[in-house]
Each structure stands twice: as C-alpha cells, then as structure tokens.
N, C-alpha and C positions, 0 to 999 in steps of 0.2 A: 681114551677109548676110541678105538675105530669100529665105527656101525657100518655093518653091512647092509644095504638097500638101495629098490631101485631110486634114483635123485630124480630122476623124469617125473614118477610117481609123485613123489614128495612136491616139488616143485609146481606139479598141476594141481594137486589137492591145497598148494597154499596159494596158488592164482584163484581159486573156488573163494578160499578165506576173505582172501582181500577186495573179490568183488561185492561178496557179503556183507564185509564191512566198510564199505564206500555206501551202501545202501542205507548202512544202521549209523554210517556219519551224515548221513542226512537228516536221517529219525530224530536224532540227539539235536541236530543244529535246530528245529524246527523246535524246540523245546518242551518240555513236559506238557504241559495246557494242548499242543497240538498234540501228542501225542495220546492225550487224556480223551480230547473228542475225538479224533479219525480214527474210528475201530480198522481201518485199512492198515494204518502204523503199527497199530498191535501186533497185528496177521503177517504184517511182512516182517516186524521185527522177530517175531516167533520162528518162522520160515527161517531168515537169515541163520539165526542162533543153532539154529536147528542141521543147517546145511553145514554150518564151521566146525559144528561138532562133531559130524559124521563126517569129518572131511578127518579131523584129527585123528578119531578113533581106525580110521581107515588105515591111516599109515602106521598109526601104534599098532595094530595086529599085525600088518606087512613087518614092520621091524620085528615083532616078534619072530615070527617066522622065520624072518630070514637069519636072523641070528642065535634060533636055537634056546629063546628064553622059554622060561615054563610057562604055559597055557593058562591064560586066565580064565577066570572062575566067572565073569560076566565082562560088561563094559569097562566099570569103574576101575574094575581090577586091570586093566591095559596098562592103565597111566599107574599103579601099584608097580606093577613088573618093569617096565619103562626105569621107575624107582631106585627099583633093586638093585637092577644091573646097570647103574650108574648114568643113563641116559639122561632120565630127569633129576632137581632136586627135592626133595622130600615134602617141602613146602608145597611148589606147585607141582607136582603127583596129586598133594590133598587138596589143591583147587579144583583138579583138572576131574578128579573124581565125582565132585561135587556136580562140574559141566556136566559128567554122565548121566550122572543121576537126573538131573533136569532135561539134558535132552531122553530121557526114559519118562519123565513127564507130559513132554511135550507130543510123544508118541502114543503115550497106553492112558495118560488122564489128560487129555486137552483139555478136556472140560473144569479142569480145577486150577487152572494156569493162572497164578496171579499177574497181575498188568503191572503192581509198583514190581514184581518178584523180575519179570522181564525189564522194566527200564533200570532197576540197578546192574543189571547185566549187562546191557546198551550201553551203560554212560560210565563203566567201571574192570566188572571180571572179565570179560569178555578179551581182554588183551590177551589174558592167562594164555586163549589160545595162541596166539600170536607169539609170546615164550615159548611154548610149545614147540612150533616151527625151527623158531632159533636154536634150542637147545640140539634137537634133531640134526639142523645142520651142520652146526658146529659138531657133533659128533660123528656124522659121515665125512667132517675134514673139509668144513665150507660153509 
C-alpha cells in the first residue's frame, strides 16, 4: 500500500516521540524504588506517555484524512481504521487502542492514574508507539 501524507508531519510528530522517550529512558534507567519515591517521575512519565500518544493519534487522523478512510468513531478507533485499510496490523491496532484509551485517562481521570499502570508502560508498551511510526513509514514508501 502507498499512504498518502504529509512525511514532514510524520517525521516531526516522531522527533516529539523520541524526545519523550529519551526522557522515559531515564525514568526506567533510575529504576522502580526511584520511580516509587520521586512523585516528579510519575508526573513526567505521565506527561511523556501522554505527548507520544497525542503525537500518534495526531498523524493517524492526518492519514486518515488524507487518504479517504472512514471517520472514526473516537480516538481508539484511529488505530481500528489505520487496521482496516491495511496500515497497521491487527495486533498493534488492539495495543494502540488500549494507548488511547489510557491516554483518555490520563486527560479526563488523572486522578485515578495508577503509578504500577504507568511504569508497565514505561519499561514495556510504550514501543507499541514506536511500531506505530515504522509501520506508517514503511507505508508512505520509507
């Protein structure tokens, strides 16, 4: 498949990713125990999670757009359509949804944010996004 969109777009939104997660490979290198006391770690790891996500979903509705797929139904559903039309695979579509969903935590319930909920996502899912990216590229031919 050749995906139509802007690469500049893309491209910036996954220098956003990666300085993000330069930040959440510090978090992780400092190990759990720092991460357990320094309510700062928390806060930035949240922030980070938070920015990578809105970084993805960003370019998943551009792709949409630009290529004519159907309109999703909320966030989760980006990485669904993403799915469909052969962009992602089905696998991580249902990881990526999941990101949504928690970045929709991280915005409407902060206050119910678990902290082990955040460091498995730190030290683990959090690549997902970073698939993401690749998949993207490889399908704009790059």
């Amino acid at each position: 498949m050749s995906l139509r969109g802007d690469r500049s777009l893309v491209q910036n939104r996954l220098d956003i990713v990666e300085e993000n997660f330069r930040a959440l490979d510090e978090i992780q290198a400092e190990g759990k125990a720092a991460y357990d006391k320094q309510v700062r770690n928390f806060l930035a790891a949240k922030h980070a999670l938070l920015e990578a996500t809105e970084a993805a979903l960003d370019v998943g509705n551009h792709l949409i757009a630009a290529n004519g797929f159907r309109r999703p139904a909320n966030y989760a559903d980006i990485f669904r359509v993403l799915a469909e039309a052969g962009v992602l695979p089905d696998a991580l579509a249902g990881n990526l949804e999941s990101m949504a969903r928690f970045r929709n935590l991280l915005v409407h319930q902060y206050a119910a944010v678990d902290r082990g909920r955040v460091w498995a996502i730190v030290t683990g899912e959090r690549k997902d996004i970073l698939r993401f990216f690749e998949s993207v590229l490889a399908s704009m031919g790059g």
